[in-house]
C-alpha positions in Angstrom: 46.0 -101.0 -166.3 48.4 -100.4 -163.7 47.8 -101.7 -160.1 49.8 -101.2 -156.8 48.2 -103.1 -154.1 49.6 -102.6 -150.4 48.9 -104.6 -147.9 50.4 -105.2 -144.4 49.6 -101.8 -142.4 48.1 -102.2 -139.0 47.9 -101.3 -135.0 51.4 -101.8 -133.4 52.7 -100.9 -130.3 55.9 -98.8 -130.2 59.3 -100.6 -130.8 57.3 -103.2 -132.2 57.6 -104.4 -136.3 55.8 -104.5 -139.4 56.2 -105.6 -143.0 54.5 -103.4 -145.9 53.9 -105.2 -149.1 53.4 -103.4 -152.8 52.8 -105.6 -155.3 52.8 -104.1 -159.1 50.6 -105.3 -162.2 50.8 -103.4 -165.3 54.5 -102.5 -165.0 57.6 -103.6 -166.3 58.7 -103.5 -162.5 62.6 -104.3 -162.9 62.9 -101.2 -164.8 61.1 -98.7 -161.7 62.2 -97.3 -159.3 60.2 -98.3 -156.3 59.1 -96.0 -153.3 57.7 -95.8 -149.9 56.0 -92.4 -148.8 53.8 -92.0 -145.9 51.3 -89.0 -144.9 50.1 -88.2 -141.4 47.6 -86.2 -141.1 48.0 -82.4 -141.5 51.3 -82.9 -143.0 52.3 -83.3 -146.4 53.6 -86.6 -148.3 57.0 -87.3 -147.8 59.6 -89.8 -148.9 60.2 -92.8 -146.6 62.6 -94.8 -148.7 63.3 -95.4 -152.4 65.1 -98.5 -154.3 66.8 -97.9 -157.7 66.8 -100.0 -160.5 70.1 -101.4 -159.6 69.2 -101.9 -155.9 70.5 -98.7 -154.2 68.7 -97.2 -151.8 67.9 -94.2 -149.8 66.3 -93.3 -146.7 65.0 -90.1 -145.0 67.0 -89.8 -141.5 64.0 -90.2 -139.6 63.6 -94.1 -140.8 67.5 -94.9 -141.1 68.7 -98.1 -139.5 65.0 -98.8 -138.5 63.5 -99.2 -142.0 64.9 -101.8 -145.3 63.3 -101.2 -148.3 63.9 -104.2 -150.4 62.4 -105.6 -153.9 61.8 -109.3 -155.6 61.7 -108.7 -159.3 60.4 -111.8 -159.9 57.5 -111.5 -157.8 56.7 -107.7 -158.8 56.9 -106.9 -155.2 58.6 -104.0 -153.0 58.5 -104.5 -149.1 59.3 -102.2 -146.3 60.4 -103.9 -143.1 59.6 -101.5 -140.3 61.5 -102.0 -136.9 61.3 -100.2 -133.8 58.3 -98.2 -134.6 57.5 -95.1 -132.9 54.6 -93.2 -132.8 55.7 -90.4 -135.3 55.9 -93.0 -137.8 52.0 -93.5 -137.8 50.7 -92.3 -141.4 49.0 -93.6 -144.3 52.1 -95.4 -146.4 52.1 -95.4 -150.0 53.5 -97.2 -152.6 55.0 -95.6 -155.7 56.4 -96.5 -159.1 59.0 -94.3 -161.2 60.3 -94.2 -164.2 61.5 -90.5 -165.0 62.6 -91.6 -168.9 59.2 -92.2 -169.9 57.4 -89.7 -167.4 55.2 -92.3 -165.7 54.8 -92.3 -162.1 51.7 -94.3 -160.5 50.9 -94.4 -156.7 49.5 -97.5 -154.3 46.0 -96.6 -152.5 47.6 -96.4 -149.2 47.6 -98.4 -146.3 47.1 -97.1 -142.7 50.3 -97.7 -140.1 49.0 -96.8 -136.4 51.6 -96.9 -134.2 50.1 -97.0 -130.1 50.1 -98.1 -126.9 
């Protein structure tokens, strides 16, 4: 059974910092591509950040030079470190796990990011 757990979501005021957590049971998670999406409400799911198998990266321009996505193999565990958060970044995050070659892809139950004064 495969499992993506978040955890780390919370209040925060603007420019302030958080750390999102994903960890992955069920996977072999050195051979996924690992993703952060968020949702706010009314809008639809977009990407936040992704990390290949070989440790590139992308970002959507809204999060770049604020956001690192980074991954520990050995702990089955993606992060997002979020920096200067503003309040269009508040959204329910998801995790998600890719691997297009065997057409699985599995999602995280969210975890809420409320960015506020």
């Amino acid at each position: 059974q495969v499992q993506l757990v978040e955890s780390g979501g919370g209040l925060v005021q603007p420019g302030g910092s958080l750390r999102l957590s994903c960890a992955a049971s069920g996977i072999t998670f050195s051979l996924y591509a690992m993703g952060w999406y968020r949702q706010a409400p009314g809008k639809q799911r977009e990407l936040v950040a992704v990390i290949f198998v070989g440790d590139s990266t992308n970002y959507a321009d809204s999060v770049k030079g604020r956001f690192t996505i980074s991954r520990d193999n050995a702990k089955n565990t993606v992060y997002l470190q979020m920096n200067s958060l503003k309040a269009e970044d508040t959204a329910v995050y998801y995790c998600n796990a890719n691997r297009r070659i065997v057409f699985r892809n599995y999602w995280g139950q969210g975890t809420q990011v409320t960015v506020s004064s």
